[in-house]
Predicted model as a PDB file, atoms N, CA, C, CB and O in Angstrom, pLDDT in the B-factor column:
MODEL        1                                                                  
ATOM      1  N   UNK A   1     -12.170   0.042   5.351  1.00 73.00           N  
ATOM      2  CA  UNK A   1     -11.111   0.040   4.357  1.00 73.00           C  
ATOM      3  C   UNK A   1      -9.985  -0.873   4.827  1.00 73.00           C  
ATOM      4  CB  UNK A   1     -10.590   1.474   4.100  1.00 73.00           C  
ATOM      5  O   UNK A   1      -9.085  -0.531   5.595  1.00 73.00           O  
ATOM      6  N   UNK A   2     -10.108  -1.813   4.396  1.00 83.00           N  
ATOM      7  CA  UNK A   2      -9.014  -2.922   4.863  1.00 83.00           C  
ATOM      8  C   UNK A   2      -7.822  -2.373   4.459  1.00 83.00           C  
ATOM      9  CB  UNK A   2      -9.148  -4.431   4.227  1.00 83.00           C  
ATOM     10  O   UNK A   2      -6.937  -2.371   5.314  1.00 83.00           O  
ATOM     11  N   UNK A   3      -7.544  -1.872   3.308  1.00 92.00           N  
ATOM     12  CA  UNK A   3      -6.534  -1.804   2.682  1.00 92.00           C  
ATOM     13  C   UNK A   3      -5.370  -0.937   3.397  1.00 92.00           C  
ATOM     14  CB  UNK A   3      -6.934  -1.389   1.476  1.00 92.00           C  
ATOM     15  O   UNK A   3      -4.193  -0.993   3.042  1.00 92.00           O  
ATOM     16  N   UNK A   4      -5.842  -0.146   4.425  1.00 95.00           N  
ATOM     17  CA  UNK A   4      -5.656   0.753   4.879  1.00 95.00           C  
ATOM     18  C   UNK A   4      -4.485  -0.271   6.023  1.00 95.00           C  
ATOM     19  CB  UNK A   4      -7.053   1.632   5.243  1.00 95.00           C  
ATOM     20  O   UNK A   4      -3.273  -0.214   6.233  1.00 95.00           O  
ATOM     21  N   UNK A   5      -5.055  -0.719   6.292  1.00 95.00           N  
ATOM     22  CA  UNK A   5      -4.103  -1.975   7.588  1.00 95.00           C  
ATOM     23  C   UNK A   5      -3.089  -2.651   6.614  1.00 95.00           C  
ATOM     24  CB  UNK A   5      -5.334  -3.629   8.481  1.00 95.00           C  
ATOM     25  O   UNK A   5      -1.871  -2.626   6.790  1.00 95.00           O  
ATOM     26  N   UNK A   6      -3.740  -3.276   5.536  1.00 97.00           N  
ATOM     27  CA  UNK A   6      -2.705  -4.113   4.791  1.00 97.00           C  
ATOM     28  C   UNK A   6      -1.537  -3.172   4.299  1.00 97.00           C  
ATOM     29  CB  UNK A   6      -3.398  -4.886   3.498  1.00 97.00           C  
ATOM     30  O   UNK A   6      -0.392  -3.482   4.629  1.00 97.00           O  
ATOM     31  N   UNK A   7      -1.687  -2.368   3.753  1.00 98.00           N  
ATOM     32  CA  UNK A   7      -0.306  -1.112   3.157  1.00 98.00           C  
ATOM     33  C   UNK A   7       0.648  -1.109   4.108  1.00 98.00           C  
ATOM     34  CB  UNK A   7      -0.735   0.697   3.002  1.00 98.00           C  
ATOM     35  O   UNK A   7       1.846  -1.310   3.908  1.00 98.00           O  
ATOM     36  N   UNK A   8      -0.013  -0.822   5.422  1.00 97.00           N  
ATOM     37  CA  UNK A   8       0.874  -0.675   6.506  1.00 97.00           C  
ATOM     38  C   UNK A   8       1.884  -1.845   6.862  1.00 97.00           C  
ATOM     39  CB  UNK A   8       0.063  -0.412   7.622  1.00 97.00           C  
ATOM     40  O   UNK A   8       3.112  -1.927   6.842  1.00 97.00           O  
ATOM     41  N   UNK A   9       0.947  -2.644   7.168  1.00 97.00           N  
ATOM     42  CA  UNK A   9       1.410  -4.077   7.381  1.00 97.00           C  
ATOM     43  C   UNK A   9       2.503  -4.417   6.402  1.00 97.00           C  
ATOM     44  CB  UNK A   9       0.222  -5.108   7.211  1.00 97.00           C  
ATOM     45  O   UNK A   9       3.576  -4.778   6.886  1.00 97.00           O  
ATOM     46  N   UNK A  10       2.382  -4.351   5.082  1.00 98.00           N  
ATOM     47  CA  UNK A  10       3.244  -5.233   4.344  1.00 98.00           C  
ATOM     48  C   UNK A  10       4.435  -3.723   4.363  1.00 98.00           C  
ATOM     49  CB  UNK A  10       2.450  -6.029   2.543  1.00 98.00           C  
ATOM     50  O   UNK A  10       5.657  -3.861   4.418  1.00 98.00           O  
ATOM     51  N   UNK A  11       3.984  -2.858   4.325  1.00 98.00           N  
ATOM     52  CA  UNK A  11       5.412  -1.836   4.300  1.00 98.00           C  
ATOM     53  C   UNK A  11       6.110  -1.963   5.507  1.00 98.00           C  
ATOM     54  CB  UNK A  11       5.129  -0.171   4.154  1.00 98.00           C  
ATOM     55  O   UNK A  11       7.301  -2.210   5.313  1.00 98.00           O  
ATOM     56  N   UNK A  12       5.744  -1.870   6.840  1.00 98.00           N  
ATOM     57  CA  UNK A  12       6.228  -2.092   8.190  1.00 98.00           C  
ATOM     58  C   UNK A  12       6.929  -3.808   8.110  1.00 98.00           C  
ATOM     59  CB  UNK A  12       4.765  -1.864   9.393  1.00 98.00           C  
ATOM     60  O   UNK A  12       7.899  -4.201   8.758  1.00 98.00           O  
ATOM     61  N   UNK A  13       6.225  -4.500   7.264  1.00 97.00           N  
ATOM     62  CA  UNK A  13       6.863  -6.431   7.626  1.00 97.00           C  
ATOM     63  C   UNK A  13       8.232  -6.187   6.791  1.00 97.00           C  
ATOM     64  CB  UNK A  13       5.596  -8.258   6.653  1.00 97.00           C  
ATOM     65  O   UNK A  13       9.293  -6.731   7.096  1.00 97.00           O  
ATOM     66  N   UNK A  14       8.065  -5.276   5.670  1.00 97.00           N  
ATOM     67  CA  UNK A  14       9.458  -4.671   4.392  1.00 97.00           C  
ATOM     68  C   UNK A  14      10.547  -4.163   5.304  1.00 97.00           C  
ATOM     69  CB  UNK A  14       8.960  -3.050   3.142  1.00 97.00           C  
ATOM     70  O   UNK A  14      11.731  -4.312   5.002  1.00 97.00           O  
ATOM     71  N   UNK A  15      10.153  -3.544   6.452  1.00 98.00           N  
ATOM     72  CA  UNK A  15      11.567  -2.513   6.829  1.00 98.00           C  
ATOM     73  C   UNK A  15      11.521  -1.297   5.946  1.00 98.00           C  
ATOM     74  CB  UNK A  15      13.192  -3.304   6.492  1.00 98.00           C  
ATOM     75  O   UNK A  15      12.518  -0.586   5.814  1.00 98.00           O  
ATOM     76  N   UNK A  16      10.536  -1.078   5.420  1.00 98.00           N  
ATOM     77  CA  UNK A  16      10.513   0.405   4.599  1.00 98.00           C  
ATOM     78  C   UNK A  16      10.067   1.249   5.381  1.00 98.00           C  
ATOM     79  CB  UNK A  16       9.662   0.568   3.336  1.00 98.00           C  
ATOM     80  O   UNK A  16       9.761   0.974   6.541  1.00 98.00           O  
ATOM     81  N   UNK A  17       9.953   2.521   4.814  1.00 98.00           N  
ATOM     82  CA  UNK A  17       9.938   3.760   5.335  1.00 98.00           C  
ATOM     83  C   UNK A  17       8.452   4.422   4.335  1.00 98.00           C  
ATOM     84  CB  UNK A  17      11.656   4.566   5.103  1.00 98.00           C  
ATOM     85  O   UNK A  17       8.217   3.910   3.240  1.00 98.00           O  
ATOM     86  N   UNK A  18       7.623   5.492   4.840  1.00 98.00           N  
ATOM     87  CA  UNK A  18       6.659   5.780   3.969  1.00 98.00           C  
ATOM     88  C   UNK A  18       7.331   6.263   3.055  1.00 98.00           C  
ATOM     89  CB  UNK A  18       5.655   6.538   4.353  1.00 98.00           C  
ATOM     90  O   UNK A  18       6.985   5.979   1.909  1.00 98.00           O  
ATOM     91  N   UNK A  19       8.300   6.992   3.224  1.00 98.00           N  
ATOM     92  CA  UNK A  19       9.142   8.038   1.931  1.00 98.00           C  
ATOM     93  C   UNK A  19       9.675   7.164   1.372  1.00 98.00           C  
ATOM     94  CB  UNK A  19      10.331   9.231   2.251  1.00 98.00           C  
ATOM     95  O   UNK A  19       9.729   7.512   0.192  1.00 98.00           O  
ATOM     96  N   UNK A  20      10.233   5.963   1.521  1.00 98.00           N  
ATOM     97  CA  UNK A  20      10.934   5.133   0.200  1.00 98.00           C  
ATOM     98  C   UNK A  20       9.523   4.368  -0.751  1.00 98.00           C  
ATOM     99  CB  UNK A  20      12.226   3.599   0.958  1.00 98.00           C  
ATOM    100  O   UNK A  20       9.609   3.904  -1.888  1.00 98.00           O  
ATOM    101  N   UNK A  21       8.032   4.437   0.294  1.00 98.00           N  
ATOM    102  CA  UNK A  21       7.021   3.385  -0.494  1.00 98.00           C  
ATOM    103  C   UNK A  21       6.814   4.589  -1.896  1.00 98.00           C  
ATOM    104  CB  UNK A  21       5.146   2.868   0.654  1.00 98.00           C  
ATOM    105  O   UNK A  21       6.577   4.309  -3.071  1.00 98.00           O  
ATOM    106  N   UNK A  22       7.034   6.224  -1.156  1.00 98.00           N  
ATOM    107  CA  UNK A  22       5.855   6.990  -1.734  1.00 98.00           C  
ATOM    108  C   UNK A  22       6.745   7.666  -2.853  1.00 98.00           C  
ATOM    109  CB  UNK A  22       4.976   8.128  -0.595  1.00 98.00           C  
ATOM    110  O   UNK A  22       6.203   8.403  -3.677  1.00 98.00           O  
ATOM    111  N   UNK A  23       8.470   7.357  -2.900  1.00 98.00           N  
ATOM    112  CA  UNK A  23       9.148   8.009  -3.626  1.00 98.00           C  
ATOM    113  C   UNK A  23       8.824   6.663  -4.847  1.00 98.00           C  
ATOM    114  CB  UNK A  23      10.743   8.488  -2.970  1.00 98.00           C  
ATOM    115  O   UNK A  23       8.575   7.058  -5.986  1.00 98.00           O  
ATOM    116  N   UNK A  24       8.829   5.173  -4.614  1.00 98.00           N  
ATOM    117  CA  UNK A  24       8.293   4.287  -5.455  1.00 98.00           C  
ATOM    118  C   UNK A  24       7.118   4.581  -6.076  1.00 98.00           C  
ATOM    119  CB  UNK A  24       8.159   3.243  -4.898  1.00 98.00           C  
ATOM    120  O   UNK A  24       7.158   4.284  -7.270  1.00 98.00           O  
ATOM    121  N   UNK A  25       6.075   5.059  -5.710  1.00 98.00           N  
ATOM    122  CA  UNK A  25       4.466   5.692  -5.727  1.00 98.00           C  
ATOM    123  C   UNK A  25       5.052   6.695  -6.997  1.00 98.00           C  
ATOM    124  CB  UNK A  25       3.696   6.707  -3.894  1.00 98.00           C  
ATOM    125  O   UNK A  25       4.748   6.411  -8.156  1.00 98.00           O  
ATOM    126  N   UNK A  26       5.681   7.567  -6.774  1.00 98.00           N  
ATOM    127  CA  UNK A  26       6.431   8.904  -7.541  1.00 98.00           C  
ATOM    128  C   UNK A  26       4.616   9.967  -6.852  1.00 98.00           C  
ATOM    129  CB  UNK A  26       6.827   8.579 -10.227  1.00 98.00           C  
ATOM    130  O   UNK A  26       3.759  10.562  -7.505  1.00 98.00           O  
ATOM    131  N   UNK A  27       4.743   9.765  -5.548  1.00 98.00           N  
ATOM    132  CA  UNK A  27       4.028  10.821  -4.821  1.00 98.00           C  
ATOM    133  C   UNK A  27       4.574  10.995  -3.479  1.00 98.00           C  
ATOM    134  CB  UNK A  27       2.575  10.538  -4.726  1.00 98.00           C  
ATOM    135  O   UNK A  27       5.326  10.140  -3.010  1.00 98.00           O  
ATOM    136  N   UNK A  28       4.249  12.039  -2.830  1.00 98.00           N  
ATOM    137  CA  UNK A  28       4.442  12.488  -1.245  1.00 98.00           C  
ATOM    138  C   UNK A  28       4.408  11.730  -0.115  1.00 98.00           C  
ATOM    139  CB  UNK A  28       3.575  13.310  -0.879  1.00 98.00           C  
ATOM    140  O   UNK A  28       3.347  11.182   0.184  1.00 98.00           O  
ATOM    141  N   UNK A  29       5.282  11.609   0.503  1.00 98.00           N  
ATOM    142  CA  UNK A  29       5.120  11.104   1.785  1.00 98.00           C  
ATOM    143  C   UNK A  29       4.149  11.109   2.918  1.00 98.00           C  
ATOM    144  CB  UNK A  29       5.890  11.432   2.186  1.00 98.00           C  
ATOM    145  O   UNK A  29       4.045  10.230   3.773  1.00 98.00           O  
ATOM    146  N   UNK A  30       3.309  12.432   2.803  1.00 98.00           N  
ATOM    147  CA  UNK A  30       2.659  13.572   3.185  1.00 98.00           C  
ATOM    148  C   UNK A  30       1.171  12.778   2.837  1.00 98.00           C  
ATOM    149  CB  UNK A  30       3.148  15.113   2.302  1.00 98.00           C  
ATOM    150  O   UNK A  30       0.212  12.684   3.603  1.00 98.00           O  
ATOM    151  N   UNK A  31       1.293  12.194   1.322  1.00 98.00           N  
ATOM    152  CA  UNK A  31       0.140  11.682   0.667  1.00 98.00           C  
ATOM    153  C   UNK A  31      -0.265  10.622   1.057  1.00 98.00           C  
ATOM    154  CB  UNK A  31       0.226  11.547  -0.509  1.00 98.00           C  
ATOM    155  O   UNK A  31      -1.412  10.238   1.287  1.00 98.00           O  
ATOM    156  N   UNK A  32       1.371   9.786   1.194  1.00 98.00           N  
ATOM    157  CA  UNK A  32       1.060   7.841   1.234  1.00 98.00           C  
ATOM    158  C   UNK A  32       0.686   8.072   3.213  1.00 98.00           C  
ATOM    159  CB  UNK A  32       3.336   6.261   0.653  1.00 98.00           C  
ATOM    160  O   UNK A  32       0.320   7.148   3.939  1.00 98.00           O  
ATOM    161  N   UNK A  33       0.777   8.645   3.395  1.00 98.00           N  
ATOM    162  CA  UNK A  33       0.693   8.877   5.493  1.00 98.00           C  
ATOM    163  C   UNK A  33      -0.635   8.825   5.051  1.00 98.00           C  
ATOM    164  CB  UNK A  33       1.360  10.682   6.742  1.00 98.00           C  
ATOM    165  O   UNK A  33      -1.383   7.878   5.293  1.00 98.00           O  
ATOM    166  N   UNK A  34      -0.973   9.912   4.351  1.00 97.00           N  
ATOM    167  CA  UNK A  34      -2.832   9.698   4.056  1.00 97.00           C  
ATOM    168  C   UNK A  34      -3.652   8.220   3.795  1.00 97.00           C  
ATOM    169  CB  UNK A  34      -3.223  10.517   2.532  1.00 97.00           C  
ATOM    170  O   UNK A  34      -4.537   7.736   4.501  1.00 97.00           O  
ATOM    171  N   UNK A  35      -3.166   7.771   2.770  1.00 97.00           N  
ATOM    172  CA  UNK A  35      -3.756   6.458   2.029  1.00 97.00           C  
ATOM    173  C   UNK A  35      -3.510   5.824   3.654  1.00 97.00           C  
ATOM    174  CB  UNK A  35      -2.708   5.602   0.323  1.00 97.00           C  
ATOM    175  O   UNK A  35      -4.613   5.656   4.174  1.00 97.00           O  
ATOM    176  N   UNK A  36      -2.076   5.332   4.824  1.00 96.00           N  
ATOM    177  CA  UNK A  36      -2.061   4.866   4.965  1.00 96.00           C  
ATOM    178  C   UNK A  36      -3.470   5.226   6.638  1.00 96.00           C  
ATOM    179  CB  UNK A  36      -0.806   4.536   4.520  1.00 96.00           C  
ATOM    180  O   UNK A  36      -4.111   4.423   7.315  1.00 96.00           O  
ATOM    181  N   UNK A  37      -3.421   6.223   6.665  1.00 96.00           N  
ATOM    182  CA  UNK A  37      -4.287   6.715   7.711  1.00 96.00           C  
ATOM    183  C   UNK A  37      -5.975   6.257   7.321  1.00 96.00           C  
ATOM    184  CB  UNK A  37      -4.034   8.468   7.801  1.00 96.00           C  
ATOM    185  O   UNK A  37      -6.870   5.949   8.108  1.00 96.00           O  
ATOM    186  N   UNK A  38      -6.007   6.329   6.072  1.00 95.00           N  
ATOM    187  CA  UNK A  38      -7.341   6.273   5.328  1.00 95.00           C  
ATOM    188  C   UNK A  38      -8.093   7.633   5.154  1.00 95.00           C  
ATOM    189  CB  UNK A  38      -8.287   5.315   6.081  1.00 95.00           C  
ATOM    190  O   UNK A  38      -9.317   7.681   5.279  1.00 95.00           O  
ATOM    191  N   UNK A  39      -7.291   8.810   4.844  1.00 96.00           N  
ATOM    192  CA  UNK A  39      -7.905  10.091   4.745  1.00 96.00           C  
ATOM    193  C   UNK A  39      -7.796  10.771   3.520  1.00 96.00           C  
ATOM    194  CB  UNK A  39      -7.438  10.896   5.675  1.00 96.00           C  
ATOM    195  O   UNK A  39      -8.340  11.833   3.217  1.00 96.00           O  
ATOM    196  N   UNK A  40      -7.040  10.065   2.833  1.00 96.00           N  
ATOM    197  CA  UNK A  40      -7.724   9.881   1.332  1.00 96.00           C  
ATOM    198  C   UNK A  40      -7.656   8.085   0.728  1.00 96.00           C  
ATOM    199  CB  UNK A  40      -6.643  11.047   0.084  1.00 96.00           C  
ATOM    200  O   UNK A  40      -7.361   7.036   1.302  1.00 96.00           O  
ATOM    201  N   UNK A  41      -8.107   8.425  -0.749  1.00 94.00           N  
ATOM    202  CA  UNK A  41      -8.351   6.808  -1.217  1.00 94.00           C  
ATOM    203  C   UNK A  41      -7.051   6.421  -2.270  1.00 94.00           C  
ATOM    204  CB  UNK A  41     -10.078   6.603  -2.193  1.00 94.00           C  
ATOM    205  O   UNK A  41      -7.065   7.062  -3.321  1.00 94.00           O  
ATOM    206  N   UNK A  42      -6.413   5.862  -2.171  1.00 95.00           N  
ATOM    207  CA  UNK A  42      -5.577   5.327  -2.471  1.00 95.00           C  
ATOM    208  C   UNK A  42      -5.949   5.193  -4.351  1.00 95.00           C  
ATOM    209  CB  UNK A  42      -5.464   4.115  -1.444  1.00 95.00           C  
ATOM    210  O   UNK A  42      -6.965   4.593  -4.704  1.00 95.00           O  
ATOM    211  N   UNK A  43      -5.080   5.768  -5.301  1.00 97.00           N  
ATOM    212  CA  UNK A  43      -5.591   5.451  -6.513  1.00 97.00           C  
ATOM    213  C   UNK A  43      -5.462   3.951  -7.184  1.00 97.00           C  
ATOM    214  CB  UNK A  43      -5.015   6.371  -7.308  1.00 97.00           C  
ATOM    215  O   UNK A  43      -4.559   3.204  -6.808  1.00 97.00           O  
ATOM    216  N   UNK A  44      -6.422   3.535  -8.214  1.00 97.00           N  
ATOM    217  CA  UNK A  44      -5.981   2.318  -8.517  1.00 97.00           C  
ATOM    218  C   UNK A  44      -4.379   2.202  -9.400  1.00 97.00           C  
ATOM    219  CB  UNK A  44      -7.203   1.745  -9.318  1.00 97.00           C  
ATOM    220  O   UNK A  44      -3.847   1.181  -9.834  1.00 97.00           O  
ATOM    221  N   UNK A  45      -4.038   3.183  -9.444  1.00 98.00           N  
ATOM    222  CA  UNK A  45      -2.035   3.249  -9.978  1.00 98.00           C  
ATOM    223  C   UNK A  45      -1.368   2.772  -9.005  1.00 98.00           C  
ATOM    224  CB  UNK A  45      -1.146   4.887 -10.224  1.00 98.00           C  
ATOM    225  O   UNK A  45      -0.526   1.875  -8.955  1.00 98.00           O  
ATOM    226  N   UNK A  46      -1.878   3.544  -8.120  1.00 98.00           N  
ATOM    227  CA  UNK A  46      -0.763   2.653  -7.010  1.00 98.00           C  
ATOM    228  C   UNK A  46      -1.317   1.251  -6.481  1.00 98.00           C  
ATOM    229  CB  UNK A  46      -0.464   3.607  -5.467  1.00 98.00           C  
ATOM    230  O   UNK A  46      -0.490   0.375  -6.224  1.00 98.00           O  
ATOM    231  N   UNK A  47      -2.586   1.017  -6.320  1.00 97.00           N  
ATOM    232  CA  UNK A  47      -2.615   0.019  -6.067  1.00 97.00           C  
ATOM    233  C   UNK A  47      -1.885  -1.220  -6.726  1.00 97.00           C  
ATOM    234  CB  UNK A  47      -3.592   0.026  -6.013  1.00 97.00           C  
ATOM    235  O   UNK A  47      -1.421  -2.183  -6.116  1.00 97.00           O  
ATOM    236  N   UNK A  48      -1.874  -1.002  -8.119  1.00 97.00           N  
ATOM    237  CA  UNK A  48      -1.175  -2.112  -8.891  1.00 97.00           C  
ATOM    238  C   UNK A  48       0.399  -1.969  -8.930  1.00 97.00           C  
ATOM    239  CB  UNK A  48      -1.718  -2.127 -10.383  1.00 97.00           C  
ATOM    240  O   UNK A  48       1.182  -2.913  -9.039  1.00 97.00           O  
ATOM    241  N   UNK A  49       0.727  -0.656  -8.824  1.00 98.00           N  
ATOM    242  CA  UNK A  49       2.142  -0.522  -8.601  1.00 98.00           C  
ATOM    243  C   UNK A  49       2.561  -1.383  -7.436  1.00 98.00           C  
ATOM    244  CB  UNK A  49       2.515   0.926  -8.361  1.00 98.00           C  
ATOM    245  O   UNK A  49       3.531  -2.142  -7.442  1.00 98.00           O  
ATOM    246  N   UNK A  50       1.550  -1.142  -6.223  1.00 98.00           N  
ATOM    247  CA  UNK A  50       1.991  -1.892  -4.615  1.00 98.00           C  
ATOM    248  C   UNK A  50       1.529  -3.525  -4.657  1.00 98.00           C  
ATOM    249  CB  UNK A  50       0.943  -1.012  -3.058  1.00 98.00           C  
ATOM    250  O   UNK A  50       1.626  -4.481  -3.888  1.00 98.00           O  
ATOM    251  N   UNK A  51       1.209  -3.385  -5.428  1.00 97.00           N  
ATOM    252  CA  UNK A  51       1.135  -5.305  -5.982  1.00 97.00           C  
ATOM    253  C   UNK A  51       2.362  -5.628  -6.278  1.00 97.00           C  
ATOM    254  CB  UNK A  51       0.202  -5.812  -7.523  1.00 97.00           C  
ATOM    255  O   UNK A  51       3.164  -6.168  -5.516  1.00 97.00           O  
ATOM    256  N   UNK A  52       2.569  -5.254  -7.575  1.00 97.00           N  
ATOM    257  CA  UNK A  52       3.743  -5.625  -8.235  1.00 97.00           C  
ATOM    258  C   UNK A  52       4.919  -5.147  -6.984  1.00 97.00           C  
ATOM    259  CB  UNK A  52       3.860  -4.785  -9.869  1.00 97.00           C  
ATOM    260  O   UNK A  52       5.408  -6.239  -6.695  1.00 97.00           O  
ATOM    261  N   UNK A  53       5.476  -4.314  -6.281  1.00 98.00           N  
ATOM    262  CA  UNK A  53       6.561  -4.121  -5.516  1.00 98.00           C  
ATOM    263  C   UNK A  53       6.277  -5.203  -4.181  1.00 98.00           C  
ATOM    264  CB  UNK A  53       6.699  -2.456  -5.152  1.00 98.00           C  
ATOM    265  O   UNK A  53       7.348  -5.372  -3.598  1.00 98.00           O  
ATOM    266  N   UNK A  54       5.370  -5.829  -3.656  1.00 98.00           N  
ATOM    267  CA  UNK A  54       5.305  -6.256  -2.948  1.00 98.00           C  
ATOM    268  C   UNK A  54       4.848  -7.958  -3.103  1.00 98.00           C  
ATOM    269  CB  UNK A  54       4.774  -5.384  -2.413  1.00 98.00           C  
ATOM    270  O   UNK A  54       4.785  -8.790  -2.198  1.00 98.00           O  
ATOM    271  N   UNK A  55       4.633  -8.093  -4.200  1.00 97.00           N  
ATOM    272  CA  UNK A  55       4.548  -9.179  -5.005  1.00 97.00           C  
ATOM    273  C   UNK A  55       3.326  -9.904  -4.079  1.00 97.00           C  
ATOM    274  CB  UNK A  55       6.085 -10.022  -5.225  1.00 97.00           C  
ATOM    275  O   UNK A  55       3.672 -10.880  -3.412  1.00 97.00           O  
ATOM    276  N   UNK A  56       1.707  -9.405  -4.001  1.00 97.00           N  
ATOM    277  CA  UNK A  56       0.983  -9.644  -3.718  1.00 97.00           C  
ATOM    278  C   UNK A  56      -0.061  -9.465  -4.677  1.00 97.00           C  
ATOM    279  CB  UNK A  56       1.032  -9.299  -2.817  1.00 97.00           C  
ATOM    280  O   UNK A  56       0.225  -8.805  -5.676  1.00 97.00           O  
ATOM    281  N   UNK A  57      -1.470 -10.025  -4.541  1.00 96.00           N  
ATOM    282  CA  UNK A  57      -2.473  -9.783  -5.575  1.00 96.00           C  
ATOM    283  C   UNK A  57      -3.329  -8.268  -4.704  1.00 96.00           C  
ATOM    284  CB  UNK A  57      -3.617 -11.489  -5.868  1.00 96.00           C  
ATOM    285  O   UNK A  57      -3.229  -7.898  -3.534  1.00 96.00           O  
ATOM    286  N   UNK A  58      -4.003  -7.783  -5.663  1.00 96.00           N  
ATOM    287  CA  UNK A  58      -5.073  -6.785  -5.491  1.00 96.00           C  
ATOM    288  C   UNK A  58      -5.846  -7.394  -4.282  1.00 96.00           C  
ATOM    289  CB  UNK A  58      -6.027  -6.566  -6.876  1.00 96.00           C  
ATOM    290  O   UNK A  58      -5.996  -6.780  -3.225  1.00 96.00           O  
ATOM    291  N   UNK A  59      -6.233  -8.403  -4.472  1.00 96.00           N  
ATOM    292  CA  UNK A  59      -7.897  -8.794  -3.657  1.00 96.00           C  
ATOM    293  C   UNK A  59      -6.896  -8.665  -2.122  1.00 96.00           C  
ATOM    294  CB  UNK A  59      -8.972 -11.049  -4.127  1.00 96.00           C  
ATOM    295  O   UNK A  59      -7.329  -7.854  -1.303  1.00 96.00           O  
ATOM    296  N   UNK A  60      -5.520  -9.486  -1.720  1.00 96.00           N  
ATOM    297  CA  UNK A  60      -4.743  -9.629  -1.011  1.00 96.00           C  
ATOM    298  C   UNK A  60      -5.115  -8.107   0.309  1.00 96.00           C  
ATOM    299  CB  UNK A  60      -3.361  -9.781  -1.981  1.00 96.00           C  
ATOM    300  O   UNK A  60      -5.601  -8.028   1.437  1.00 96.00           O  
ATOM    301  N   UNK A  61      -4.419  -6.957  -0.914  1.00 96.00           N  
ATOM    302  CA  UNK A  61      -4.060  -5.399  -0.113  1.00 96.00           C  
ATOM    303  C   UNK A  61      -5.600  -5.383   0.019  1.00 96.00           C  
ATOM    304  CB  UNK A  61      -3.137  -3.776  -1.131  1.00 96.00           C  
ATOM    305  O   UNK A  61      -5.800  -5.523   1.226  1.00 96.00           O  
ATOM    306  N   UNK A  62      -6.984  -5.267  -0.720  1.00 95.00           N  
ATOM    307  CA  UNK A  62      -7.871  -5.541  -0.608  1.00 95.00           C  
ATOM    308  C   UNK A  62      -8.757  -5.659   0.476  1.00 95.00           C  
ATOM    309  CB  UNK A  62      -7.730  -6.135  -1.051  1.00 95.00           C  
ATOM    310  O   UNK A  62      -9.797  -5.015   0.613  1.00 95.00           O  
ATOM    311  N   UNK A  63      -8.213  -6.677   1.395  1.00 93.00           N  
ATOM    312  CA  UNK A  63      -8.690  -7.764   2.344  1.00 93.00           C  
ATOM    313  C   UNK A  63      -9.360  -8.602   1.957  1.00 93.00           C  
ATOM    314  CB  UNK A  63      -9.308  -7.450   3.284  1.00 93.00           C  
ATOM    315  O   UNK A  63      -9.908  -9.113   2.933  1.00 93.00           O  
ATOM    316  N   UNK A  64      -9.899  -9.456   0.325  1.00 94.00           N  
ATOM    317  CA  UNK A  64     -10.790  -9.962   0.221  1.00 94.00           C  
ATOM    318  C   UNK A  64     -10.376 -11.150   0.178  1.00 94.00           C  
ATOM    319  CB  UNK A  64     -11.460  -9.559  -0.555  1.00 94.00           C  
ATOM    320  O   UNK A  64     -11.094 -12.037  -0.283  1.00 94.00           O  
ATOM    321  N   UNK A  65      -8.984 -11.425   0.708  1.00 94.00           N  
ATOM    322  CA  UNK A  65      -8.218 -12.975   0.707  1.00 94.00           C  
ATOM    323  C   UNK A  65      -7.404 -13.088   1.378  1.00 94.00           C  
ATOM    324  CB  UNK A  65      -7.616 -13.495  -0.342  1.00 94.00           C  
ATOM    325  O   UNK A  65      -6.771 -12.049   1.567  1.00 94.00           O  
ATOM    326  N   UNK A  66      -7.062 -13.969   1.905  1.00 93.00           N  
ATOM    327  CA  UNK A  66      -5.881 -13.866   3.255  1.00 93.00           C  
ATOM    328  C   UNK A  66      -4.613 -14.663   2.756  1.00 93.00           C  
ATOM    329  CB  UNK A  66      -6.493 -14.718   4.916  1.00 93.00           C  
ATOM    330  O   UNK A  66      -3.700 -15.160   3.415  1.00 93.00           O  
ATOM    331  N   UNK A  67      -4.850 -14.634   1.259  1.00 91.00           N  
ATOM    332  CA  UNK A  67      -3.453 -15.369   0.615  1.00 91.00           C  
ATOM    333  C   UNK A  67      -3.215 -14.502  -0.180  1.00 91.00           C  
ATOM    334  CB  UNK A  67      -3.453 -16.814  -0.129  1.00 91.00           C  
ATOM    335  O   UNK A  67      -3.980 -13.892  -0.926  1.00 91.00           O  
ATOM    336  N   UNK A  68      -1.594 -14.387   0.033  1.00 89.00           N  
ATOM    337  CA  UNK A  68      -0.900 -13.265  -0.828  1.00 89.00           C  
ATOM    338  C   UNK A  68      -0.842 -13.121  -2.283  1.00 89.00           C  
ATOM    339  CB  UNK A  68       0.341 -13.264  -0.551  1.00 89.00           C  
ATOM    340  O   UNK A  68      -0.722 -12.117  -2.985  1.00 89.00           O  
ATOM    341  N   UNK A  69      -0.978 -14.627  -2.631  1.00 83.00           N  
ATOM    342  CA  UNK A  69      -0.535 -14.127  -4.383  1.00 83.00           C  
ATOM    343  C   UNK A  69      -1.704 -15.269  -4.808  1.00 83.00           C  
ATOM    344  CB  UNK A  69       1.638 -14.528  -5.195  1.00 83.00           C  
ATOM    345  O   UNK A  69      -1.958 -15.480  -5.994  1.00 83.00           O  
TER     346      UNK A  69                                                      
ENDMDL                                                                          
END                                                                             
């Protein structure tokens, strides 16, 4: 699960906090620690939500491209 590194990555390169990604999410902190651990799967809502806030493409968080947009 690549995606699992990339979330991290681009929230940690932000200076954010999981509770400011997951209060954006409008879910738990508790939850996004999960997605970011990989112990649950991340829904495709947030995935497109964490596009758009991070102004990257899908394939990007993905891993299926090493260019952001």
């Amino acid at each position: 699960m690549q995606y699992v590194k990339r979330i991290r990555d681009l929230r940690e390169d932000n200076d954010k906090t999981q509770q400011e990604i997951a209060d954006y999410l409008g879910t738990s902190q508790t939850m996004y620690a999960r997605y970011e651990r990989g112990a649950n799967e991340m829904p495709l809502r947030h995935l497109f939500k964490l596009c758009q806030y991070y102004r990257v493409s899908a394939d990007y968080i993905l891993g299926l491209t090493d260019k952001k947009r």
